[in-house]
Structures are given as C-alpha cells and as structure tokens.
N, C-alpha and C positions, 0 to 999 in steps of 0.2 A: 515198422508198424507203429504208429501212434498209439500213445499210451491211453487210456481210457480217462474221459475227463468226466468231474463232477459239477457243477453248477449250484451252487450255494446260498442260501440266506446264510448269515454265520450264525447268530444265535441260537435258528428254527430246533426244535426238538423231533421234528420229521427228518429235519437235517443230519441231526445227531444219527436219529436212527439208520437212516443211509448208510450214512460211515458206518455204523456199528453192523448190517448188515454186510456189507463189500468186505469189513477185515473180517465177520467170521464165517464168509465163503472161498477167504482167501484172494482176493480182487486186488489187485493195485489199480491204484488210479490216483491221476491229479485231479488236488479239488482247487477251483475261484471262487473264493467266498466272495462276498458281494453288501455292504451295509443296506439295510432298508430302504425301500423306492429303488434304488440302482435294483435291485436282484429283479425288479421286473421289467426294465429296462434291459437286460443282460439275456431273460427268458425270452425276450421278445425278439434279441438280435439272434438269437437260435434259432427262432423260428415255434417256437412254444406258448401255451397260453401260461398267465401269471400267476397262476397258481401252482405250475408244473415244475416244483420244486421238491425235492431234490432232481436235477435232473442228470442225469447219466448220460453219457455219449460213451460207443464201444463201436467199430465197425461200420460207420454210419447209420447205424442204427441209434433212436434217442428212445430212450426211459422215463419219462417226467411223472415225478412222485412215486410215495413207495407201494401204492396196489397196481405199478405198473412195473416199479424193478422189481418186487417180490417174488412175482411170479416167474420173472425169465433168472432169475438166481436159483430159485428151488428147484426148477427144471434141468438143472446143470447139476445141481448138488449131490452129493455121495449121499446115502440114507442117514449115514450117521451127522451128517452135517443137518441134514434139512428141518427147521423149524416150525412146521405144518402136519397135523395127521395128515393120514390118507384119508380122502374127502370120501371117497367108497368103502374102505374095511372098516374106516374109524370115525364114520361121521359124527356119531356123535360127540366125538373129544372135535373134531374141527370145526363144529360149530360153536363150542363153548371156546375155543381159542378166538374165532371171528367175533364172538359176541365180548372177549373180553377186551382185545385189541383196538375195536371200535367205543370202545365206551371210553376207555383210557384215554384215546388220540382226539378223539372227538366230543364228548363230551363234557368229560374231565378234564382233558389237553387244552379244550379253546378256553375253558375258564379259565387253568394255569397261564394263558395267552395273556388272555385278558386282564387279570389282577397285577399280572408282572409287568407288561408294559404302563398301565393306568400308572402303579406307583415308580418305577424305574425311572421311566424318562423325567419326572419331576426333575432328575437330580444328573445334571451331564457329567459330571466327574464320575460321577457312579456306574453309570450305563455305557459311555461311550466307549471303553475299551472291549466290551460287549460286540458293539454292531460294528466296531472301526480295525480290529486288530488283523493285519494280512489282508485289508481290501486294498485295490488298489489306492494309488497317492490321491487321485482326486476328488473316490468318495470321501476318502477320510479327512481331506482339508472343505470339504461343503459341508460334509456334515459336524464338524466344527466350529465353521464359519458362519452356517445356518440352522444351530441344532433346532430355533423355537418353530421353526419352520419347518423341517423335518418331522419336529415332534406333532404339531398341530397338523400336520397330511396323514401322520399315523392316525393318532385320536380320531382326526375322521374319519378315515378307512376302514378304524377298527370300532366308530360308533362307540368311542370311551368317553364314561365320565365316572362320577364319584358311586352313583348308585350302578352303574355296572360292574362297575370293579368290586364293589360289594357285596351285589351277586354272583358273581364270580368266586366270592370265595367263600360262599356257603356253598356251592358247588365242589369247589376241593374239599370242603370238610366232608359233604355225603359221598364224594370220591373216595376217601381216606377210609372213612365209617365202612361203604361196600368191602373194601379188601380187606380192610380188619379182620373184617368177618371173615370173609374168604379163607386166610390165613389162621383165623383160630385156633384149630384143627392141626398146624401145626406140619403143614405142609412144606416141601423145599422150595417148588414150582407151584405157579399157579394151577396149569392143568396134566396132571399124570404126573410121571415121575423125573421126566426131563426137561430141559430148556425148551420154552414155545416162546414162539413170537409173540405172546400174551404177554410174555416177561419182558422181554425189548419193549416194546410198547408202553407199557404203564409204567418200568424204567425210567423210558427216555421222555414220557410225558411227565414224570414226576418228579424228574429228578432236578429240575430247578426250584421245586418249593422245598429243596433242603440242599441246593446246593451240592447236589451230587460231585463228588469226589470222580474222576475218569470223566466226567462232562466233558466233551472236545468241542464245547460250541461255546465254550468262552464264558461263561458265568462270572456275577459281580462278586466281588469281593466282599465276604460276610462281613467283616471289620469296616467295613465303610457304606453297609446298607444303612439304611435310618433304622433306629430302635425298633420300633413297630414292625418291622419286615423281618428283621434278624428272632422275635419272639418267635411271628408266625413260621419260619423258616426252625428254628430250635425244637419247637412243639411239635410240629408235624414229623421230625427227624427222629423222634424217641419214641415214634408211636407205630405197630408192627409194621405196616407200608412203607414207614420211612427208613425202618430198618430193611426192610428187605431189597427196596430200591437200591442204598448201598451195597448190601450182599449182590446182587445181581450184576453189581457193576463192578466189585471187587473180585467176585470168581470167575466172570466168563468176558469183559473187556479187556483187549490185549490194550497193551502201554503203546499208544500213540499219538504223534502231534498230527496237526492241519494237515495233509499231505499236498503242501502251498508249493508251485515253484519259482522263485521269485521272477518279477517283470513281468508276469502275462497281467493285463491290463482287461481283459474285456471276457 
C-alpha cells in the first residue's frame, strides 16, 4: 500500500499546521514540498484547485486544506487525541475554539502572510532557503534564476505593496493585543484545560513573526533578517503570545524533519 502523500507550499503556515496535525494523530506520510507558483501548478496536476493546500492523499481519496483533513483525522481519533469539543455536549467551548482558530488563520494569519512576504522577498539570500529547500531541482534553479520574477507574480497575487504590508501589521499588533488579553488570566490553553486546535492554529499562524523554534516550514534566519524585521520579530517574542506560541511548540511538537523522500519530482 502507498504510503500517504502530502502536497506542500513549504513555507505555508497551513502547511505547518498539516504536518503538525498528521504527527499528532500519529499519520505517516510523505510530504512534496513545492516553492511558490510550482505548488499551484503541482495542485493542479492532482487534480485540486489552488488553494487546496495542504493537500493529503490516503487511499485515493484527497483532503485539500485543513477544514477538510481536520475533520476526517478527528473522526479517526481516540478522545484523548482529538482537538475539538463535542460540537453537541460542548458547544459552547467549540465554538470559541472555531472563533479563535479562524481569527488566528485568517485574520491574523493573512496579515502575518502579508507583511512577511512584502518585506522577505526584498532580500533573496534571505528568503530563498525559505521557499527552495527540498523542492525539487528545477523549481529551485527558476527560482534562483528568476527570483524578480517570482517575486513580482507573488506581489501581484498577493496585491502587496508598502502600505499593505503596513496594514498588515497593525493587524498582528491587535492580533498580539486580543491574546494578551486572552492569556492574562493566566491560562495554559487558550480554551479549557487542554490542547485545542485554537492553539495549533494561532501557533502555527504566529509563529513566524517570532520565528518559532520547531517551525518545520523552513523559517529565515534571525541573523540575517534586516534590522527592522529581527525588532519586530524580538518584541513580539517577549510579549505573552509570543511566549506562549513557543510554549505550545516546545511541549506538544514532536522533533521532526520534512518527511521529503528524495527524487520525487512532481
């Protein structure tokens, strides 16, 4: 039987979360990561639309993105494993779990998109081991050969310039501001007493504006960001969300790499 395969942007912090759910349902699977532009060219030879990332293959059966593995992973789950109240005994903690997940991923997560790509790709030494590490050979020689071109498909795609990225990140600041607060109070988890997918979530959405330690999705190199990104990345690591984003990745990610196998191509 075929091993179960992942489908990858390598940076994506969806991505991350993928991974982060599969090892702790216990999931093997190979991932292809994929540099930006190829991953929707790669979606597309599945037979998926471009946004339907991370996507999962098991069985013939495909997953693209995670409110569609989420569900068929919990469904499999022992109770002590699963990340979700019960939508019926516990509504009301599953709805504050969905309300916090979506705010982290989507709210908060597309600014973290957005200000990190705006200033990253200025600088291709910086970003390139980023979107190129474990892709195959030929995105990583275009996208070296062609990074302003690369870069200039993204910026449009992602509708970037100076004043969105701006925006962008007074968005991570009232991001930062809401959990503060949340956290106060001086709680372990965001909602009730144990690990929710609230925490995954705002984790793996956050955890590039400090550089999270356990990231498996390839983060820059603090020492070689430009000044102004390493502040902003410092400040927000000292302040209880960015603390906690580490704690969450310190106590409940196991230790692992890409799970790449070399030579698959496509």
């Amino acid at each position: 039987m075929a091993k179960p395969l992942l489908i990858t942007l390598l940076p994506s912090a969806d991505v991350d979360l993928g991974r982060w759910l599969l090892s702790h349902y216990g999931v093997t699977y190979t991932e292809r990561p994929h540099a930006p532009i190829f991953h929707v060219l790669a979606l597309k030879f599945w037979g998926v639309g471009a946004n339907d990332y991370p996507l999962f293959m098991r069985e013939g059966k495909k997953f693209g993105g995670i409110d569609k593995l989420l569900p068929m992973l919990e469904a499999e789950a022992t109770s002590a494993l699963k990340l979700l109240p019960d939508q019926d005994r516990e509504a009301a903690l599953y709805q504050e779990v969905h309300d916090l997940e979506h705010y982290a991923r989507w709210d908060m997560g597309e600014a973290v998109v957005n200000w990190s790509y705006w200033n990253l790709l200025k600088y291709k030494s910086v970003v390139c081991p980023s979107i190129t590490t474990d892709v195959p050979w030929y995105e990583k020689l275009t996208c070296l050969l062609a990074f302003r071109v690369i870069r200039a498909l993204m910026y449009k795609g992602l509708k970037l310039d100076q004043t969105a990225a701006d925006a962008a990140l007074q968005k991570i600041y009232a991001g930062w501001d809401k959990f503060d607060q949340i956290l106060s109070d001086g709680r372990q988890y965001l909602v009730g007493d144990r690990l929710t997918f609230a925490d995954l979530a705002l984790a793996t959405s956050g955890g590039p504006m400090i550089l999270a330690q356990g990231y498996h999705g390839m983060l820059p190199n603090h020492a070689l960001c430009p000044v102004f990104m390493q502040k902003v990345y410092q400040d927000l690591r000292q302040r209880p969300t960015g603390r906690f984003i580490q704690r969450i990745y310190d106590d409940h990610r196991a230790s692992q790499l890409l799970c790449v196998k070399p030579g698959l191509l496509s």
